[in-house]
N, C-alpha and C positions, 0 to 999 in steps of 0.2 A: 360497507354497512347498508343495510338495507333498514325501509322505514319498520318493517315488522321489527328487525331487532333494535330500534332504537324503542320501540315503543316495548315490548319487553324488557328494555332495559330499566327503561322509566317504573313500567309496573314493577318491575325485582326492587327498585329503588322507594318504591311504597311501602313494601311489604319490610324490607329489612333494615330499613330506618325509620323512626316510630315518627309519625306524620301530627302535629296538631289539629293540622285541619278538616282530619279524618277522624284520627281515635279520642280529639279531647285533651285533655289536662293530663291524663296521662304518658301521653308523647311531650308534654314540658320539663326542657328539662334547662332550669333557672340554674346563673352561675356560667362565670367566662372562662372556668380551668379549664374545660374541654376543648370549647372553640380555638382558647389559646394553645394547646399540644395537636390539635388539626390542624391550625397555619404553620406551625413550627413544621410539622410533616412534611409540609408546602412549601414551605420558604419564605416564609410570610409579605404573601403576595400584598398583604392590605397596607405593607408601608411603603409599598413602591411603585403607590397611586396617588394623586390628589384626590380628596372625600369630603364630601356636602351630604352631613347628616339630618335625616327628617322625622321628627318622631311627633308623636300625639294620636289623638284618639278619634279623629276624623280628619279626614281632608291630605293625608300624608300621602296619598296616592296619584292627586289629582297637585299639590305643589310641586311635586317631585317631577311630576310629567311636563307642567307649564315653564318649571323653571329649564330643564333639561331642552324644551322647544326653545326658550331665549337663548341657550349659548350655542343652539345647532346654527341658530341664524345668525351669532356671531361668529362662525365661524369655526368652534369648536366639534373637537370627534367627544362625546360624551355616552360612557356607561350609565347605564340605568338597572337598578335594581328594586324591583316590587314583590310584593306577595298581598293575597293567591294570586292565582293563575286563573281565568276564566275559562280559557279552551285547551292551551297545550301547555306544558312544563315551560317551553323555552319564552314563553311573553315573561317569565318572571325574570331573565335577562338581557339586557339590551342592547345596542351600541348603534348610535344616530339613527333608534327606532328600528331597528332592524333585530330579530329575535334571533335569541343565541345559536348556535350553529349547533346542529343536530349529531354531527361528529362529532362535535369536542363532546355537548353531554353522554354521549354514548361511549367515549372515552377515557370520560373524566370520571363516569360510572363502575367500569372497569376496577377503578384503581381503591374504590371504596372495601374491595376484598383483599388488598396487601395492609392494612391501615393493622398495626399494632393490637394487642388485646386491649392498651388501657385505654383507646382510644374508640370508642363507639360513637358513632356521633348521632343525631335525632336527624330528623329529612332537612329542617332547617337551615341545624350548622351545617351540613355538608352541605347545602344548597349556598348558604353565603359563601362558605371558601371557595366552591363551584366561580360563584360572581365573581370573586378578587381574584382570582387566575385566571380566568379569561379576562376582566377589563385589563390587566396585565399584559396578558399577551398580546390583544387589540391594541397596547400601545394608548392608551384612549388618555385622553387632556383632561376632565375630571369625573368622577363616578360620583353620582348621585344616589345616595344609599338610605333608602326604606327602611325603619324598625320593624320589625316584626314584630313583636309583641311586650308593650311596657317601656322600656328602656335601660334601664338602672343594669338588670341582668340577662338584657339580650343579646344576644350571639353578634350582631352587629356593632356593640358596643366597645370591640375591641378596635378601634378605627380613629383615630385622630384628625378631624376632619380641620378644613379651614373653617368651617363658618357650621353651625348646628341650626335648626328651626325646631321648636313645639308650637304645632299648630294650633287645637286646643287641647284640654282634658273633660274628659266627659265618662259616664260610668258607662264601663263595658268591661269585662273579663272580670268579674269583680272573685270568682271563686279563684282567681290566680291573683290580681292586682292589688285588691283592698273594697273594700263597704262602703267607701265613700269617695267623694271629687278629690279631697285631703288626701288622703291615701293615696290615691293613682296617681296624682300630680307628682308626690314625694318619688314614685317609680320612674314617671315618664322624665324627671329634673336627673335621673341619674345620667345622660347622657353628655351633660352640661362639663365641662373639663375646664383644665385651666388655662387662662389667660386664652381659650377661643370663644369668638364671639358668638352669641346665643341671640334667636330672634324669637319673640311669646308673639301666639296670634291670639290669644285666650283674654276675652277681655271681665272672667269672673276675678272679682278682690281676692277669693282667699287661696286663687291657683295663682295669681299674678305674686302674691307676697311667700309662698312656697318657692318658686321659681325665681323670685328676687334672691331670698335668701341665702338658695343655692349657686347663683349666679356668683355672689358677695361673698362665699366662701371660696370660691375656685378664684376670685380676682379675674371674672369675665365678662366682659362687656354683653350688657342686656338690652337689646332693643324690642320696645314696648310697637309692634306693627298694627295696633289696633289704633293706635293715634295720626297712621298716614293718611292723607287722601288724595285718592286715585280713581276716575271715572273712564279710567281704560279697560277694556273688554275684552273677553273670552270667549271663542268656539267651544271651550267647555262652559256647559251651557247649565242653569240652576241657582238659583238665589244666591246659594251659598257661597260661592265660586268665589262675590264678593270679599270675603275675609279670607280666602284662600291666594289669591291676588294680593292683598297688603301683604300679605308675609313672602311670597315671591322678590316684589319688589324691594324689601328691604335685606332679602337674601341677596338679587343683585346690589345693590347698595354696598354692600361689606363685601362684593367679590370686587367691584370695580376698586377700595380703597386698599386693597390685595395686590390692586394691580391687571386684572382681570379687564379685559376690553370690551366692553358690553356698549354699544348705542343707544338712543331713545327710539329709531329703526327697531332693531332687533328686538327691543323690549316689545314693541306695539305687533310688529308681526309674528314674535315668536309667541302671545298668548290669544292669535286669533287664530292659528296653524298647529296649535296641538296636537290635535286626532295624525296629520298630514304626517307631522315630525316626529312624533312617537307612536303610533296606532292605536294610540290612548282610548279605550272605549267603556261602557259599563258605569259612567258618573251623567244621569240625566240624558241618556242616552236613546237619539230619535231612531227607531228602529224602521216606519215605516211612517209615511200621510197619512196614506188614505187606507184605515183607518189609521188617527194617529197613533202609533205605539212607542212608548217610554219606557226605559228601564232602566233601574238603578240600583246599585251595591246595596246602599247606605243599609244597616240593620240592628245598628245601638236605636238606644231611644231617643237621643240626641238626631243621629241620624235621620232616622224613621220620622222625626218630628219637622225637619225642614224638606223634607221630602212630600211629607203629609200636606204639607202649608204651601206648598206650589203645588199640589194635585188641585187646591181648594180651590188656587186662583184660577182654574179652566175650565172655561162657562162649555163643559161636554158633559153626560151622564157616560161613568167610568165605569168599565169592569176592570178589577184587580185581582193580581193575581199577585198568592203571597205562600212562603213555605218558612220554614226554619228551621234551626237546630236543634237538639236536647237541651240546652244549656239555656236558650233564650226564655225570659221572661214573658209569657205570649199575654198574659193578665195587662200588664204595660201597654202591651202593642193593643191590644182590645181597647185600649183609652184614648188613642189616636187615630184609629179610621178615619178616613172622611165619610159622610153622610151623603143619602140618597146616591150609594154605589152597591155594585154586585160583586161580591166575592167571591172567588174560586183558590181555595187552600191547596197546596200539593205537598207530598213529601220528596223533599232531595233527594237526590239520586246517590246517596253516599251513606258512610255506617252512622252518621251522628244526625243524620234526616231524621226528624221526627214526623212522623204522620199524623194530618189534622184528627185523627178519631180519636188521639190520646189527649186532646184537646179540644174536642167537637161542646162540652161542660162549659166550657168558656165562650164560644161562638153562637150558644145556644142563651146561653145570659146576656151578652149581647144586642142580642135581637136585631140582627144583621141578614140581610139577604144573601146568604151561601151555597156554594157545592164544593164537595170533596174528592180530592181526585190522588188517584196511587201515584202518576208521576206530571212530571210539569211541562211537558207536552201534552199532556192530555187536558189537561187547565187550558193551556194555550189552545188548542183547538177548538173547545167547548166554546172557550171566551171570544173566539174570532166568529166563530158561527153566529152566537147571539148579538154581537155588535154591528150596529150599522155606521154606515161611512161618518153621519154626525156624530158619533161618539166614541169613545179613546178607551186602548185598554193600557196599563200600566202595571209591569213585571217586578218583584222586587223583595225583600226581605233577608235575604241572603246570598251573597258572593255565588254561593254553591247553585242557588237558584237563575242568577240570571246567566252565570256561566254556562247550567244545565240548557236553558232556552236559547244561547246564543251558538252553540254546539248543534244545534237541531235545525237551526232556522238563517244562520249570517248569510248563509250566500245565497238569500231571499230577499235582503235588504232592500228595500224601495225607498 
């Protein structure tokens, strides 16, 4: 196999599994019969793994990673499974940080044209059964497994882990999810099963008493991680990381009463060795000094809000750089700029990129310092040119954005 055909492979695997995070809402496809007649296909690789499920509406990417660096340095071979992807397909599977082997996907590709009629799957589900066949065959000690989207009827949800986290709830996907916190919480609690322990890092009343209740009906032990305290520190670097941390730690907590061998070593070094033990990158992410450059996922308004709130704290004049999707509420994001910065809007490099001129009505109300630019290299260039060494530019608004930027520029890193 050579890389051209694996990378054809990939793209055949675009095209002919309906992708959300290209086409939208209408690549979703809600509901576990499917997933469950693709593992059956399989041999239902996801029950003859150990699973640490993580779900919520920020932060699932970055506990998944910290915790997965705690059991490398305990000693453990651990699977890791995320989504998106910022550069290549295989960062969305992992095993002790190492990205999925480029043979298997291009073989496990393959096999997606012998697969049944009733059996179609979205890019997703076959991307998860993808994961639970290889952390399988890897042999691997426990698979740390990402929700994609929601919980209650994601493809992931068919997985009985030992231990679950909801990180928090917050509104995002709301044309799939629900209209409100209430709503999403009730989707993101579906992942909650019986008699295994569940950790809430959400410390809003009316997502904690949704998530109780749900706990209380499965008879599942609820651990409330917004009431720990812990002044140990992270290489994943950003305010937030804070409350992303209490829920780790109490995820260890319930693995070691499991049985699980974890030290106060390995805790302390496997959340300062993240990036090291996983290649974890894209959460507050230093790109360069001089000038400083930052980038980061984050692209709810929750997100976008603790993002915004540590750009404030850095005494530089910032050029930003920001793009988004169709879907995105940009009215929102127009309420959270920081002040006294220059903007540079770009359109994602993908079908659901929206381009800032469909949105220039809003930027112009505003009354913000802007340019508009066709793609996010062209932002980045513009913005490096205008800034000098005192002052920072920061990348961000969408997955698809800093993915686009770190594709063009990583192995420039400074």
């Amino acid at each position: 196999m050579t890389n051209r055909q694996y990378q054809e492979a990939v793209e055949w695997l675009f095209v002919q599994a309906p992708n959300y995070q290209i086409d939208g809402e209408k690549a979703y496809k809600p509901g576990l019969d499917n997933i469950r007649r693709l593992c059956a296909f399989f041999g239902d690789p996801q029950d003859k793994i150990k699973c640490i499920h993580i779900g919520g509406t920020n932060g699932k990417g970055s506990t998944s990673n910290m915790l997965a660096s705690v059991l490398q340095e305990a000693g453990y071979k651990i699977g890791l499974y995320n989504s998106p992807h910022l550069i290549d397909f295989t960062e969305r599977i992992k095993v002790n940080g190492k990205n999925c082997d480029k043979k298997f996907v291009f073989d496990f590709i393959q096999k997606l044209r012998d697969l049944p009629e009733n059996i179609r799957p979205s890019f997703f589900e076959f991307t998860t059964i993808m994961a639970f066949e290889y952390f399988y065959r890897q042999k691997i000690d426990f698979a740390i497994i990402e929700v994609g989207l929601g919980g209650r009827l994601d493809s992931t949800n068919i997985i009985t882990p030992l231990v679950a986290a909801i990180t928090n709830v917050q509104l995002d996907h709301q044309n799939i999810l629900g209209n409100t916190v209430e709503e999403i919480a009730f989707e993101k609690a579906g992942i909650i099963k019986n008699n295994i322990p569940v950790i809430l890092g959400d410390d809003n009343k009316a997502v904690k008493n949704i998530i109780r209740a749900k706990a209380e009906k499965e008879n599942a032990p609820l651990i409330d991680a917004t009431f720990i305290q812990a002044d140990l520190k992270s290489d994943l670097e950003g305010n937030y990381q804070v409350k992303n941390i209490k829920v780790v730690l109490a995820l260890i907590e319930e693995l070691k009463k499991s049985g699980v061998t974890i030290s106060e070593e390995n805790t302390e070094k496997g959340l300062l060795n993240v990036h090291r033990n996983t290649g974890f990158i894209g959460r507050w992410f230093q790109f360069s000094r001089n000038p400083l450059t930052i980038c980061d996922t984050g692209h709810n308004q929750a997100g976008l809000e603790y993002v915004f709130q540590q750009l404030e704290s850095i005494d530089k004049h910032k050029h930003i750089i920001l793009g988004f999707v169709n879907d995105k509420k940009i009215d929102e994001v127009m309420a959270l700029l920081p002040e006294n910065s220059r903007f540079y809007f770009a359109k994602p490099a993908i079908h659901r990129g929206r381009h800032p001129k469909d949105y220039e009505d809003l930027l112009l109300k505003a009354k913000i310092n802007y340019k508009i630019f066709d793609s996010v290299q062209e932002a980045y260039l513009s913005a490096k040119q205008e800034c000098t060494d005192e002052e920072m530019i920061f990348i961000g608004g969408s997955n698809f954005v800093v993915g686009e930027f770190l594709e063009k520029n990583l192995e420039n890193v400074k």
